[in-house]
N, C-alpha and C positions, 0 to 999 in steps of 0.2 A: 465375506463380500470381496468381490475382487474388483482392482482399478479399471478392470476395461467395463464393468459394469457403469464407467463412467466417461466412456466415449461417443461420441459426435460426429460426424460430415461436418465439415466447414471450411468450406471456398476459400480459399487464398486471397481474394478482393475482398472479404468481409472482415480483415482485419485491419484496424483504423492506423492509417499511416502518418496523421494529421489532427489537430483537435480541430471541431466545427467552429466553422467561420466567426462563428460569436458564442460564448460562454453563456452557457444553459441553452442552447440551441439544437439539443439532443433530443431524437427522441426518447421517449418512457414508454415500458410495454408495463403493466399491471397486472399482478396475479393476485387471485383472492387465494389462498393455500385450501380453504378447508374445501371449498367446490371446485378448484383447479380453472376458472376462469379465467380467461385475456382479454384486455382492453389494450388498443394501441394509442395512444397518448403522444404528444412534445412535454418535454421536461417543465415547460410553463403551467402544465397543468397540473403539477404536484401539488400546491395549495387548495385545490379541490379533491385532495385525497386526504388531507392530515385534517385536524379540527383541533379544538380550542381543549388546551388542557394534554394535548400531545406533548411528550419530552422527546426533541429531536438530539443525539450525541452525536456529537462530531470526535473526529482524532485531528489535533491541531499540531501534528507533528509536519516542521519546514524541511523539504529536500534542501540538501546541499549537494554542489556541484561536485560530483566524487569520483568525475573518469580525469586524470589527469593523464598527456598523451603530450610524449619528450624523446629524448634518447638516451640511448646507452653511452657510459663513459667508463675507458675511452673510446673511439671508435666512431664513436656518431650515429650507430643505426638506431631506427625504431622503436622506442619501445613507450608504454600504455600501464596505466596504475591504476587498478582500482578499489577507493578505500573501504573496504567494507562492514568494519567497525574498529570504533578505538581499542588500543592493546591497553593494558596496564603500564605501561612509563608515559610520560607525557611526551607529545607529538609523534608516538607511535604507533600502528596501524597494523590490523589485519586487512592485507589485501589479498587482488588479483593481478599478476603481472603475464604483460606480453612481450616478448615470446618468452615462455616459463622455463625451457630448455636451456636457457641462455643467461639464464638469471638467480642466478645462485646469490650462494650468502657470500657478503664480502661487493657484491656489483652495486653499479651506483647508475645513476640515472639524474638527468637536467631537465625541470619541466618550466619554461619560460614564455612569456609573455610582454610585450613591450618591455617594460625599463624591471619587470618580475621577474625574480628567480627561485625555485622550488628546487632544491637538494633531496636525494633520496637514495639511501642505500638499506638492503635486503640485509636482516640481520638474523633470520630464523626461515628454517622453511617447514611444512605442516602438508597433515592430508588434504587432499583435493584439490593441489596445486595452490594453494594461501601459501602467501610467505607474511614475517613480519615484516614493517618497514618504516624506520625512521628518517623522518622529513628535518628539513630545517631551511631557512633563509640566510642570503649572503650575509644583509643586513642587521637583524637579527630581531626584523618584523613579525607578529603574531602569521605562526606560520597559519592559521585559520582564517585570519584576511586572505593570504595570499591565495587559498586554495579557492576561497569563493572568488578571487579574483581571474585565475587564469583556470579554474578546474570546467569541466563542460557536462551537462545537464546528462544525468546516468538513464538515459532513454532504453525501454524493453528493447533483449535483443529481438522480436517480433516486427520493431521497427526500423525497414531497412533502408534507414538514410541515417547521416549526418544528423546532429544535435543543430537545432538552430535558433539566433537571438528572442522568437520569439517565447522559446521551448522555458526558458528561465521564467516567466509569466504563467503560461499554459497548463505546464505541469508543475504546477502547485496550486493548493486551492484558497480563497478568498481570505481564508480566517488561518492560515497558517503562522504559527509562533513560535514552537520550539524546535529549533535547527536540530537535525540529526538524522533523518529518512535519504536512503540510498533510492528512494521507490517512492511516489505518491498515493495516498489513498486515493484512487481515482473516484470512487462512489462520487466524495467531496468537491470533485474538478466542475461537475454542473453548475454550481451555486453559486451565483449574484451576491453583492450586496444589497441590490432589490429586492431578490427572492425573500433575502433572510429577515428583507424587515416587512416583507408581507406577511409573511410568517407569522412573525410578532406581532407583527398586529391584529391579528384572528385570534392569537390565543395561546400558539405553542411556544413552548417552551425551547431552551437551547442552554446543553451542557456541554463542556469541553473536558476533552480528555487526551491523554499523548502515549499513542505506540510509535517506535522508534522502527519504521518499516525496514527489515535486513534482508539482506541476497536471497535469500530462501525462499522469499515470494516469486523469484525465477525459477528454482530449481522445478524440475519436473520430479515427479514421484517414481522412482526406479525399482520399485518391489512389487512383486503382482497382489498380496493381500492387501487388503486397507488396513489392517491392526497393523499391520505390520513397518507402517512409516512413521518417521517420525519428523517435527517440525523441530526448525531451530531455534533458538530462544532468542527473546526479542525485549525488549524493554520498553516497560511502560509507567505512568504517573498517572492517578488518578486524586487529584485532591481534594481538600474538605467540602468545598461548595460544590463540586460534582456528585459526590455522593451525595447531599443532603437533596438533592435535587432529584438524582434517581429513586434515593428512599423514599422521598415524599410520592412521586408516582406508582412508584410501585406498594405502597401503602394504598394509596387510594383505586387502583386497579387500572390506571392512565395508563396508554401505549407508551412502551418506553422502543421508541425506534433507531434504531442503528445506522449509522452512516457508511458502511463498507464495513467490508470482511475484517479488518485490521480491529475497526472498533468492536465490533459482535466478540471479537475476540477476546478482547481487553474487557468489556462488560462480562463473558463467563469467565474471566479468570478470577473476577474479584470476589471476596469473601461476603458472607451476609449471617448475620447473628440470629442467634435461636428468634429474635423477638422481629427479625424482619428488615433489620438497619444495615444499608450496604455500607460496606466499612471504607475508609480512602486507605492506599497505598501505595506502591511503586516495588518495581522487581523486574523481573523475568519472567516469561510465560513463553512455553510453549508450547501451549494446548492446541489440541488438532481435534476438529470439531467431522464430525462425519455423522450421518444414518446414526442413529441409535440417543446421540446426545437428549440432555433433557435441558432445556433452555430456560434458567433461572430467572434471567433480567428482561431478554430482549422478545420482542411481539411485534415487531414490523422489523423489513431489513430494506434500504436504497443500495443498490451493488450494482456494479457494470458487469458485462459477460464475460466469462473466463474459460481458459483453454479446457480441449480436451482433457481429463484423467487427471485433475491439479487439483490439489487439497481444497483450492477456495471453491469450485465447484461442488467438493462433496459436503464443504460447511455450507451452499444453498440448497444441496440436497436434503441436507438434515432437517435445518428450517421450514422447506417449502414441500417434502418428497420429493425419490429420486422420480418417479413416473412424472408427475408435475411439473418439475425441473426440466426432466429430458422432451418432455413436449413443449412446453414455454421456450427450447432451446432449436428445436426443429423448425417451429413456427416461424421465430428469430430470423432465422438461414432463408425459411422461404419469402419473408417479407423485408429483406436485405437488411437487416440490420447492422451497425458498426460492429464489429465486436474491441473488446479489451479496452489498454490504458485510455486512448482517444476514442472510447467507442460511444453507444447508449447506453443508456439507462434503465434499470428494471427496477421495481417496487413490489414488495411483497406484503402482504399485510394479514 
């Protein structure tokens, strides 16, 4: 199977620049998979798709603010950090630096903020333009305060503006908890605190689990085969009262439905015993789901629309079919829909 078997048309205006004026205020397109059906829906209407006894999982992974954007020392020009996962020493980092030519091992950088100071100098450089990079404070304040203090909301590069104060809100979702996403599970940006306790009070359930979203979810897929890609490895936590909760649904044969691609992810990555019991754990995963997968846990999917040729597309193609998908994704285009981080909503069931 080849990636272009996984392209699209799609308008330059249909990619969302902005989140909708009020949270959950997206629309919902609905697919039934096994008939390839659409219903176009508002995201309000979700509670009349789920029903009592639904296990809905969320990924309660918190973006932090990871572009940091200072200068060069000495000299004073330009330059842009961004942290893309912790290294192994502490206050350490695999980053992104700009301009990369110019930033060798040994350079240092000032990223400031009112009365904040962020130090940073390049101690390793690696493929694909990462270098490492240790940080520190004048004062010798937790330098993880400071970054959420002066650091700016790591917005898709698809969105071309400026990060802005209300973007610190927007992008993150309602039940966010464990600090560490370069990236928002966006599926999760719809949802209320209203929604979630209508929810509950119909019937469904709500389990929490944490994938740590990494750079990767930008990258575009650069190899013409699908076997042939591979995803980066991403970090997740799934603990005890999570799994006992998917166990028990999936014992009993209840929808266990997914909240974004990140979590569908973290649901097949976990182990499940001869006797049927999803096991808790934490690690790294990085399973790339495509056409062919066989989908252990998950049986409904909530996802936003995703680009051309990009692995999260082919893990809805595997869920829903790629024909299904690529029609549900035409129809999209012709009845304007958002697409991506701030876009709508889709429901697969």
């Amino acid at each position: 199977m080849l990636i272009s078997d996984f392209d699209f048309d799609l308008p330059d205006e249909l990619i969302a620049q902005a989140p909708s004026p009020a949270r959950g205020g997206s629309r919902l397109m609905a697919i039934d998979r096994a008939s390839g059906r659409i219903a176009h829906l508002t995201f309000t209407d979700l509670p009349s798709l789920l029903r009592s006894g639904d296990l809905l999982v969320v990924n309660d992974t918190r973006v932090f603010p990871a572009r940091l954007i200072g200068t060069r020392l000495p000299g004073g020009g330009a330059a842009e950090c961004f942290l893309v996962r912790p290294s192994t020493e502490p206050d350490t980092w695999i980053a992104l630096v700009h301009p990369g030519q110019r930033l060798r091992e040994g350079s240092r950088m000032i990223f400031e903020s009112d009365s904040r100071r962020l130090h940073a100098e390049i101690t390793g450089r690696h493929f694909h333009g990462r270098r490492t990079v240790r940080l520190w404070t004048e004062d010798g304040s937790p330098v993880g305060d400071t970054i959420d203090a002066i650091g700016h909301v790591p917005l898709p590069p698809y969105i071309k503006r400026a990060d802005a104060v209300d973007d610190r809100d927007r992008y993150q979702t309602v039940y966010a908890r464990e600090r560490g996403s370069i990236a928002a599970p966006t599926a999760g940006l719809h949802f209320t605190p209203e929604m979630l306790d209508v929810l509950t009070a119909q019937g469904v359930e709500l389990a929490r689990i944490t994938l740590h979203v990494g750079y990767g979810t930008f990258q575009p897929v650069r190899v013409e085969s699908v076997d042939a890609h591979e995803m980066e490895a991403e970090h997740y936590e799934v603990g005890t009262a999570a799994a006992a909760l998917i166990s028990k649904a999936k014992a009993a044969a209840r929808r266990i439905i997914a909240v974004g691609t990140t979590t569908t992810r973290t649901l097949e990555s976990l182990s499940v015993s001869p006797d049927g019991t999803v096991l808790p754990g934490s690690g790294e995963t990085a399973l790339f789901i495509r056409p062919g997968h066989e989908f252990k846990l998950v049986s409904g999917l909530i996802t936003n629309f995703h680009l051309p040729k990009s692995s999260l597309l082919m893990l809805v193609a595997a869920f829903a079919g790629r024909e299904n998908v690529l029609a549900a994704y035409r129809e999209a285009v012709a009845n304007r829909y958002r697409f991506y981080s701030y876009g709508d909503a889709m429901f697969i069931s």
